[in-house]
C-alpha positions as a Python dict, from the first residue, in 0.01 Angstrom:
ca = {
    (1, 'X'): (0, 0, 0),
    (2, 'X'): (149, 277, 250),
    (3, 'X'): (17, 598, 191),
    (4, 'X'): (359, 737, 126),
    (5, 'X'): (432, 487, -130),
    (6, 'X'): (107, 616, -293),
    (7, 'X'): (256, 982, -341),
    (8, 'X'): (568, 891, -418),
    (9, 'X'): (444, 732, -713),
    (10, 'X'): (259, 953, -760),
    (11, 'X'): (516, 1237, -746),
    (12, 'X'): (725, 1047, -989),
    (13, 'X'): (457, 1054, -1253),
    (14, 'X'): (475, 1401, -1163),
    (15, 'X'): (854, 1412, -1273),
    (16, 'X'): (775, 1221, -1582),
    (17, 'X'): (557, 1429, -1703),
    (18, 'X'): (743, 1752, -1607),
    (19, 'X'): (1052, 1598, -1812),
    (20, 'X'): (888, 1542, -2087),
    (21, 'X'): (761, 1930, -2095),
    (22, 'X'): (1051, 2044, -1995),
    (23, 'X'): (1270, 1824, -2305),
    (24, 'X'): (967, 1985, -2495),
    (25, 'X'): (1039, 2355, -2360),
    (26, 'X'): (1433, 2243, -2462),
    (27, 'X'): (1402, 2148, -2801),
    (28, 'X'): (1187, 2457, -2870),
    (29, 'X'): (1418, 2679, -2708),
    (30, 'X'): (1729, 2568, -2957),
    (31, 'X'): (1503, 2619, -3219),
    (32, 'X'): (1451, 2973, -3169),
    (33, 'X'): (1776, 3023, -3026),
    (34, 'X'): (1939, 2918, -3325),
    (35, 'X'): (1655, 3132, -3553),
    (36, 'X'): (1739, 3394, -3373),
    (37, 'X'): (2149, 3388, -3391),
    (38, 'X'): (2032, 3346, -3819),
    (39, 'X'): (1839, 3671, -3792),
    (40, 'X'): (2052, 3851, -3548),
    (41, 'X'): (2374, 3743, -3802),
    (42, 'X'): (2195, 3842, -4077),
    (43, 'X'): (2070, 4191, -3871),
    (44, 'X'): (2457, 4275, -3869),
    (45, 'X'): (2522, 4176, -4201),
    (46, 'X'): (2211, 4405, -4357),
    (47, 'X'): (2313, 4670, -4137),
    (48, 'X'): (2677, 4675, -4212),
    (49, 'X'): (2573, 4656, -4575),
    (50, 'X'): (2379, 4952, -4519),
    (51, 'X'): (2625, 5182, -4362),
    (52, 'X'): (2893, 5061, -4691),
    (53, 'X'): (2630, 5188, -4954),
    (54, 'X'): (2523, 5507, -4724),
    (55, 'X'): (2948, 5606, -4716),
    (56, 'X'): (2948, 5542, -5102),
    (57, 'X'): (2642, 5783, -5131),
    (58, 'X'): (2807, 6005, -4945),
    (59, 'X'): (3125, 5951, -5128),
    (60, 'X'): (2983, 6008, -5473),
    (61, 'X'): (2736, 6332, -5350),
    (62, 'X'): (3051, 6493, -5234),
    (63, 'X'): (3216, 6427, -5538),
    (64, 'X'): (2906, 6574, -5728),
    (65, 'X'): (2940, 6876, -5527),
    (66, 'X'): (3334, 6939, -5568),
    (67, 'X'): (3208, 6886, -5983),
    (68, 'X'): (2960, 7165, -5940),
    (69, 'X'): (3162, 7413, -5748),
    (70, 'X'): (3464, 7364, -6039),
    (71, 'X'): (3177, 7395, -6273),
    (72, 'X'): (3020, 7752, -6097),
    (73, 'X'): (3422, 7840, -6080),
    (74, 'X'): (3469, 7805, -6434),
    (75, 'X'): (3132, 7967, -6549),
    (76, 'X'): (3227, 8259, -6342),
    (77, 'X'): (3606, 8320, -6476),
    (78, 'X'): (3474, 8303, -6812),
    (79, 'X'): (3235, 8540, -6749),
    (80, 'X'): (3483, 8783, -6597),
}
């Protein structure tokens, strides 16, 4: 056998092997691609959630506040 025919086999064990590590490094890449579109959706979702219940915080302690002030109003035309 030539030695060229030698490392070409050889080199195409060589691909073989590589394609089966990189199929390997495929398959785990769609995995955690598609884990991380899941978080990254549910990041958005959380975070929009968030924001809605911090405006009806704010929403409600301004409307405690306008309550209070017509409160102190009224205490203080009834005392005058």
């Amino acid at each position: 056998m030539k030695p060229s025919n030698i490392r070409i086999r050889e080199l195409q064990k060589e691909i073989d092997n590589l394609s089966v590590l990189r199929d390997e490094a495929k398959s785990e890449w769609n995995q955690h691609s598609d884990e991380y579109l899941l978080h990254k959706n549910q990041a958005i979702a959380a975070e929009k959630r968030m924001h809605d219940l911090n405006d009806e915080i704010e929403y409600r302690l301004a409307e405690i506040n306008e309550l209070e002030e017509q409160s102190n109003s009224s205490a203080l035309m009834e005392v005058v």
